[in-house]
N, C-alpha and C positions, 0 to 999 in steps of 0.2 A: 368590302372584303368578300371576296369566295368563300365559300363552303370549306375550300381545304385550307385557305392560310391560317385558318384558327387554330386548330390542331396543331398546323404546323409550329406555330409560334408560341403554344402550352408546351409540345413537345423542348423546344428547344431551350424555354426558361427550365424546364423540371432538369433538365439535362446539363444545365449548365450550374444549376444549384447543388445536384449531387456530385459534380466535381469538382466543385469550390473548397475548399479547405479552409472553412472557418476558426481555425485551432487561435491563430493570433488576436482574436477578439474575446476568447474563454480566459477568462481571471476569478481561476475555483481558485478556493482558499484564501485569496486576500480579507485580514481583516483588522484595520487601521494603520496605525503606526511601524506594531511588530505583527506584519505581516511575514506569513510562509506563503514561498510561492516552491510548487515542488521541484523547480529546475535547481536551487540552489544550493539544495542537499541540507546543511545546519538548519534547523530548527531555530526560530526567533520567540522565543514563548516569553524571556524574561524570569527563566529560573535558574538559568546558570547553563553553562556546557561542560560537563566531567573531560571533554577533550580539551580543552583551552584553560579550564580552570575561572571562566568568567564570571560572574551574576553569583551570587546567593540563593542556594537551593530552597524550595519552601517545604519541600518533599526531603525523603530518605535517599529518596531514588534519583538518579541523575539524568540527564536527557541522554537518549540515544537517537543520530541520525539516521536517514536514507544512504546516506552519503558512505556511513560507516558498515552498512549491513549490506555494500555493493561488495566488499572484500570476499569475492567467495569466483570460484571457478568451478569449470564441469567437470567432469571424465564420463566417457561412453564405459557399462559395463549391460552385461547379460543379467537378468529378471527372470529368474522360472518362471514366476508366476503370470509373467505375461507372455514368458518365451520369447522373450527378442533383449534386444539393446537397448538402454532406458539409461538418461543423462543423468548421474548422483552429482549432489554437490560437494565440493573440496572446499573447506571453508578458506581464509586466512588466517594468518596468526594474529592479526588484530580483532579480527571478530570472535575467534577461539575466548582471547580476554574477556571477552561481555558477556557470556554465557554462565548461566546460573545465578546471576546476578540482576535485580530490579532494576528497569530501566524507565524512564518512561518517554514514548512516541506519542506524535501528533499525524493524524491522518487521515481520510475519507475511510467511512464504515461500508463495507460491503455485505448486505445480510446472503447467510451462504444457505441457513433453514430457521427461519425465523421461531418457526416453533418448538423445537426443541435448541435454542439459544445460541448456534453456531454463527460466527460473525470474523472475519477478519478485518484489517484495516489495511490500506492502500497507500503509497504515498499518490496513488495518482487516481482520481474522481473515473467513476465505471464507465466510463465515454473512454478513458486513455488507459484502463489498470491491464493486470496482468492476463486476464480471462478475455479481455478483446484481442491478446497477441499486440499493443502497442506497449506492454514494459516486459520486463524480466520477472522471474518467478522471486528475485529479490527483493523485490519493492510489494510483497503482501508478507503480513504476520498473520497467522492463525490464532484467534484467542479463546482463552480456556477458559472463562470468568472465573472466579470464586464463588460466587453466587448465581443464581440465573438474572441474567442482564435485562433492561430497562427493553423496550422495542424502539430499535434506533433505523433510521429512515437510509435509504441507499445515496451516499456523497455525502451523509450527516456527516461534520468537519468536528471529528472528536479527539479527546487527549486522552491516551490510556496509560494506565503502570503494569507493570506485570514482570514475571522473571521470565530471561527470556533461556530458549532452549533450542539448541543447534539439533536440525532433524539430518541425518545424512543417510538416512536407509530404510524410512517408511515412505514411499512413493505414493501414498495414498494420503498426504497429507503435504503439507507447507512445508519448506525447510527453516522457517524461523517461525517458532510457536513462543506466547508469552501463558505463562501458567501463571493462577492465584490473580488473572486479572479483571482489574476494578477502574471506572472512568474517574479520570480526575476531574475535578470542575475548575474552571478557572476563576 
C-alpha cells in the first residue's frame, strides 16, 4: 500500500460509520418479561393501567403513559420577554383529566443540575430525548422532588410518582411538571 491509500481507507470507514444509523440495534429500556420499549406508549410495569382498568395497583397512584401525555398541540403566540413568537402548549381534554392528580411514569432520567437536584425524565434515553431535537417537548417531565433526590446517573431507567401539572405559560420550564415527587422502587 501507498503512502495515501491509508488515509484514504481510515477516511472512508470513519465516514461511513457516522452515517450508519445504528438506532435498530439500541434496546434501552428492555428489562425481562414486562418489558417497555418506548415506541409502544403503555407502560408494562405490572401495577395496573387507570386507562384500561387492568392489573392491581400496589400504589395510590396510577400509571400514566407517554402515549397519554402526546394529547397536547401548539399555537404560535408573541413572548415579551423574548420579543418574538414562541410555541404555547394547548393541552387536550384527556390530559386536562390527569392533572393535579398522582400519577406514576417510567423513564430514562435526565440530570438537568445535578447539584442543586433538578432532574427530568424522558420517555426516550439522551441519545434520542427531547434536548437532541429527536422527540417532542412531550415526552420530558420536569420533576420537583419532595425531598432532595438520591444522584441518579444519565438513561438511569427510573419509576417515578408525582402529581402532575399542566405548565402552558412558563416557557422556561417543561410543560408537564410532576410535584411532591419521589422514586418508586420496584
Amino acid at each position: 500500500m501507498d503512502k495515501l491509500s491509508k488515509p484514504i481507507i481510515w477516511t472512508a470507514v470513519i465516514l461511513l460509520l457516522m452515517t450508519t444509523d445504528f438506532s435498530s440495534t439500541c434496546r434501552h429500556g428492555l428489562k425481562g418479561a414486562n418489558a417497555f420499549h418506548y415506541n409502544t406508549g403503555f407502560v408494562q410495569s405490572g401495577w395496573g393501567n387507570p386507562a384500561t382498568g387492568n392489573g392491581q395497583s400496589q400504589n395510590t397512584a396510577g400509571e400514566i403513559s407517554w402515549k397519554q401525555l402526546a394529547d397536547v398541540t401548539y399555537v404560535l403566540k408573541y413572548n415579551k420577554q423574548f420579543d418574538g413568537d414562541i410555541m404555547y402548549p394547548v393541552f387536550g381534554a384527556a390530559v386536562k383529566k390527569l392533572a393535579g392528580k398522582e400519577w406514576i411514569i417510567e423513564g430514562y432520567m435526565i440530570p438537568l443540575d445535578i447539584k442543586s437536584g433538578l432532574y427530568a425524565v424522558s420517555r426516550n434515553p439522551y441519545a434520542a430525548c427531547f434536548f437532541c431535537g429527536a422527540a417532542g417537548v412531550e415526552s420530558v417531565v420536569s420533576l420537583k422532588f419532595k425531598t432532595k433526590p438520591r444522584r441518579y446517573k444519565t438513561d438511569e431507567y427510573c419509576v417515578m410518582k408525582g402529581v402532575l401539572m399542566l405548565n402552558d405559560d412558563n416557557v422556561n420550564d417543561f410543560i408537564y411538571l410532576f410535584k411532591s415527587t419521589e422514586e418508586v422502587k420496584k
